[in-house]
C-alpha positions as CSV (number, residue, x, y, z in Angstrom):
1,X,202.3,109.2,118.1
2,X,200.4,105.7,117.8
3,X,197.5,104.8,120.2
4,X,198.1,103.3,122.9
5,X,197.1,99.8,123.0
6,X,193.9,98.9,123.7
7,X,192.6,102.3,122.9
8,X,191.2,102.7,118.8
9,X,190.9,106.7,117.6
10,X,187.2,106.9,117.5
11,X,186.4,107.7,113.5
12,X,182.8,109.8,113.1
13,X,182.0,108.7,110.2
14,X,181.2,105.1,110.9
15,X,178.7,106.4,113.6
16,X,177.5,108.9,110.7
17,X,177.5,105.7,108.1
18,X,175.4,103.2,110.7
19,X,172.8,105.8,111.0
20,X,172.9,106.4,107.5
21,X,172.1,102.6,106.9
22,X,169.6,102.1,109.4
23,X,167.5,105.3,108.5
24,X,167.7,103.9,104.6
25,X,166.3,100.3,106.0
26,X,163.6,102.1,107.8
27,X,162.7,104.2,104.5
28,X,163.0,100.7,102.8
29,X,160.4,99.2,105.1
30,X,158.1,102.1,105.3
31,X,157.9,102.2,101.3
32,X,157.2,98.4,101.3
33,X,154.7,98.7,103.3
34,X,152.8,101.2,101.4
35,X,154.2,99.8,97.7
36,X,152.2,96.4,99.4
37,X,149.1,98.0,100.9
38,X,148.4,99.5,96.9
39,X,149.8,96.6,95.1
40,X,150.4,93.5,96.6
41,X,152.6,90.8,96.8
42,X,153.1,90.8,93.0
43,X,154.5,94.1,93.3
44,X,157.7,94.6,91.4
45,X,161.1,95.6,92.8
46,X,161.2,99.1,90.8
47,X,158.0,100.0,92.7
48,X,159.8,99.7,95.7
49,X,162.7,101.9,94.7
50,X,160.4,104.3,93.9
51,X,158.5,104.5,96.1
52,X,161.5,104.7,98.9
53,X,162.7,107.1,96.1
54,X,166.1,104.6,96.3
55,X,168.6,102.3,93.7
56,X,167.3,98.9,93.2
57,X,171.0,98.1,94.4
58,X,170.3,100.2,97.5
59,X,167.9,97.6,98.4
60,X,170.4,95.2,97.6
61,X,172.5,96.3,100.3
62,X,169.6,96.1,102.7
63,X,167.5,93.0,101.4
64,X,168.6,89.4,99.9
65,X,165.9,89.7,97.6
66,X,162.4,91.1,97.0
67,X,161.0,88.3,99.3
68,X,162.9,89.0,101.9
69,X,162.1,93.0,101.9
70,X,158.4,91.6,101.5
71,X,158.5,89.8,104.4
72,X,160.5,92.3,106.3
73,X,157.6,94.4,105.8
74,X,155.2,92.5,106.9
75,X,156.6,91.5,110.1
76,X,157.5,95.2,110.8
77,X,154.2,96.3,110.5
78,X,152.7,93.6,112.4
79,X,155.1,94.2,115.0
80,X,154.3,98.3,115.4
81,X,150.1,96.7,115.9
82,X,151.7,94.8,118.5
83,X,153.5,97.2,120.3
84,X,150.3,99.4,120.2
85,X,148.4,96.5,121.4
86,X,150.3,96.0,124.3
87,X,150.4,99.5,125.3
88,X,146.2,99.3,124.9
89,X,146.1,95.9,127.1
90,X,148.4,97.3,129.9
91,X,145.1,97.5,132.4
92,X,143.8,94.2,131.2
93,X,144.2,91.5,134.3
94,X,142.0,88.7,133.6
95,X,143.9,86.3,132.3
96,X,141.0,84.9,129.5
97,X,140.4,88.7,128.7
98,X,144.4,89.1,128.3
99,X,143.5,86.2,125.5
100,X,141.0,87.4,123.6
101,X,141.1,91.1,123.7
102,X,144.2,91.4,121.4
103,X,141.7,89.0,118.7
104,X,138.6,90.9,119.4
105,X,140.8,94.5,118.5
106,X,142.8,93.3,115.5
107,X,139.3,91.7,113.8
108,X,138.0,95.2,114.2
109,X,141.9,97.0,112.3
110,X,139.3,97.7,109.5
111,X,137.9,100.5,111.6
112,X,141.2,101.4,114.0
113,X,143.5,100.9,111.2
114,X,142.2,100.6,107.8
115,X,146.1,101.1,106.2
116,X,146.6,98.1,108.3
117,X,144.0,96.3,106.9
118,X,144.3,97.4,103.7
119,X,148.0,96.0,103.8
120,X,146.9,92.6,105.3
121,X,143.8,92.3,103.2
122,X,146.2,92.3,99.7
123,X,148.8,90.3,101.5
124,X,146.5,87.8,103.4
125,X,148.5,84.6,102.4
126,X,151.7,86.0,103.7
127,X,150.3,88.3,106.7
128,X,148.2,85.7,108.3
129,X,151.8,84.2,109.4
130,X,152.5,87.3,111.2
131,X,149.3,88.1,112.6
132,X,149.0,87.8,116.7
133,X,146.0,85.9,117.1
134,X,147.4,83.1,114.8
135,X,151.2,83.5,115.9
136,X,153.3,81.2,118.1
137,X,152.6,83.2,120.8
138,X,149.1,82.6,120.8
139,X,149.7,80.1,120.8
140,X,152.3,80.0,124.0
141,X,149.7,81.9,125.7
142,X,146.9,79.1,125.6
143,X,149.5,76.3,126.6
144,X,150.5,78.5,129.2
145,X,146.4,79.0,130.4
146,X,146.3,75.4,130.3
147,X,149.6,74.7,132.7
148,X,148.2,77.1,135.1
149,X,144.5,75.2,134.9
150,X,142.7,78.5,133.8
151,X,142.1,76.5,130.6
152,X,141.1,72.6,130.5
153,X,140.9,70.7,127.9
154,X,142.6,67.8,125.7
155,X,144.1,68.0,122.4
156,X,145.3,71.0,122.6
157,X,147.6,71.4,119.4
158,X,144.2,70.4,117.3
159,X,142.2,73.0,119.6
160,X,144.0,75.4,119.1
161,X,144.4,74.8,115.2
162,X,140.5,74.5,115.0
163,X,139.9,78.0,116.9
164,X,142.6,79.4,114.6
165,X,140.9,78.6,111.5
166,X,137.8,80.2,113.2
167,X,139.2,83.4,113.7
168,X,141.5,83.3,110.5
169,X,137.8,82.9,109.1
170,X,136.1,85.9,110.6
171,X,139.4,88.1,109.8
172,X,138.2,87.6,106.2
173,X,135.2,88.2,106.3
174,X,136.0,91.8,108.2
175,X,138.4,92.4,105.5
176,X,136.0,92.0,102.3
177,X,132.9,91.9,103.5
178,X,131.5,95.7,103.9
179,X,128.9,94.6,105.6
180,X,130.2,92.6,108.0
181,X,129.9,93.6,111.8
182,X,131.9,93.5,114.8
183,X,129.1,91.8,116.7
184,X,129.2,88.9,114.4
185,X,133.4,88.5,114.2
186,X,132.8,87.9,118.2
187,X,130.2,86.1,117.8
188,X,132.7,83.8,115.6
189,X,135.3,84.1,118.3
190,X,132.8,82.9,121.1
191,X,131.6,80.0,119.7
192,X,135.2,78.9,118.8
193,X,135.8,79.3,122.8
194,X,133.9,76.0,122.9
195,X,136.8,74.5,121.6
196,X,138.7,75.5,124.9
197,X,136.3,74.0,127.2
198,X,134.3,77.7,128.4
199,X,130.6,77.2,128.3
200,X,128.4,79.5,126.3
201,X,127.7,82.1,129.8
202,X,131.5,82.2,130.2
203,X,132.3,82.4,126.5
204,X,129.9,85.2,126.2
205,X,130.7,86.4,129.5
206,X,134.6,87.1,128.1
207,X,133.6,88.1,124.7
208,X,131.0,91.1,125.9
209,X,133.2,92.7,128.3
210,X,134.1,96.7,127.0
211,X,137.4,96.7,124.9
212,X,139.8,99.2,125.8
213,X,139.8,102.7,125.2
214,X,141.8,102.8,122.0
215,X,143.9,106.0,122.1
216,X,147.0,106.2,119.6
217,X,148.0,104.1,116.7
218,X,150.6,102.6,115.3
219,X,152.5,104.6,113.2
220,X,151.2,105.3,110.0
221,X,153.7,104.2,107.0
């Protein structure tokens, strides 16, 4: 007897074959990650099939190219430091601290999360698009200061490019410089607040208050 119309006999196995897929893309991404963090960008696409102990056409089925898995990656794991980051900010309320504290945590990922770093640090070119404090969204969140007069100042698409570069600056020197300190990466970050009009107290006043207590991590890959 046919189905009645409307109604399609539910078949298991294309539940059983979507799971199947996304659990191999997760493998994929996980493996690029670490195949990355060890070798960098110039990695080859055989050390990503072993690593995910997969086919170089398995990838194929998941990923346009090596590129594109490469930049998967990337964006994956910065989005799992995001995540955690919001979970850590979730008591944060002042609106500057909500603005600074995810920089001030994620120039200190050499300490909280040195797989992180280590993966950013190989892959700085490519990472430093993905990274929050120099993302669109940073960059949505200063405009959005500004419109609500928390922030004032002119210029603000050259601003915030300047204090970019500033903290784009101090992330390398945490990242290859074993000396560096925490102290000094905010002291970077503070005098860049210049840029967006704070005076030195309130700069300093923003950049010395006590971070969150950092409980979890994102999920190691």
């Amino acid at each position: 007897m046919a189905p009645a119309r409307g109604n399609t006999p539910h078949d298991p196995t294309q539940g059983r074959k979507a799971a199947y897929f996304a659990r191999n893309r997760v493998a994929l991404l996980k493996a690029g990650q670490a195949v990355l963090a060890e070798h960098g960008p110039d990695a080859t696409i055989d050390q990503f099939a072993d690593q995910a102990q997969m086919s170089i056409s398995t990838i194929y089925k998941h990923f346009e190219n090596k590129d594109a898995l490469v930049e998967a990656a990337l964006v994956t794991a910065m989005s799992n430091w995001e995540e955690w980051m919001a979970g850590v900010m979730a008591d944060v309320t002042d609106p500057l601290e909500q603005l600074v504290t995810p920089i001030r945590l994620f120039l200190r990922m050499r300490t909280t999360h040195p797989r992180y770093a280590q993966l950013i640090s190989r892959n700085l070119v490519a990472a430093t698009s993905h990274v929050p404090a120099l993302s669109v969204g940073f960059q949505e969140h200063v405009k959005a200061l500004l419109k609500a007069g928390v922030l004032k100042f002119d210029n603000p698409e050259l601003r915030i490019r300047n204090v970019s570069a500033a903290i784009l600056s101090a992330l390398q020197v945490q990242l290859f410089d074993p000396k560096s300190k925490d102290a000094t990466a905010d002291l970077t970050v503070e005098i860049a607040l210049g840029m967006f009009g704070l005076t030195p107290a309130k700069a300093h006043k923003i950049m010395s208050a006590p971070l969150p207590k950092l409980e979890s991590t994102p999920a190691p890959f």
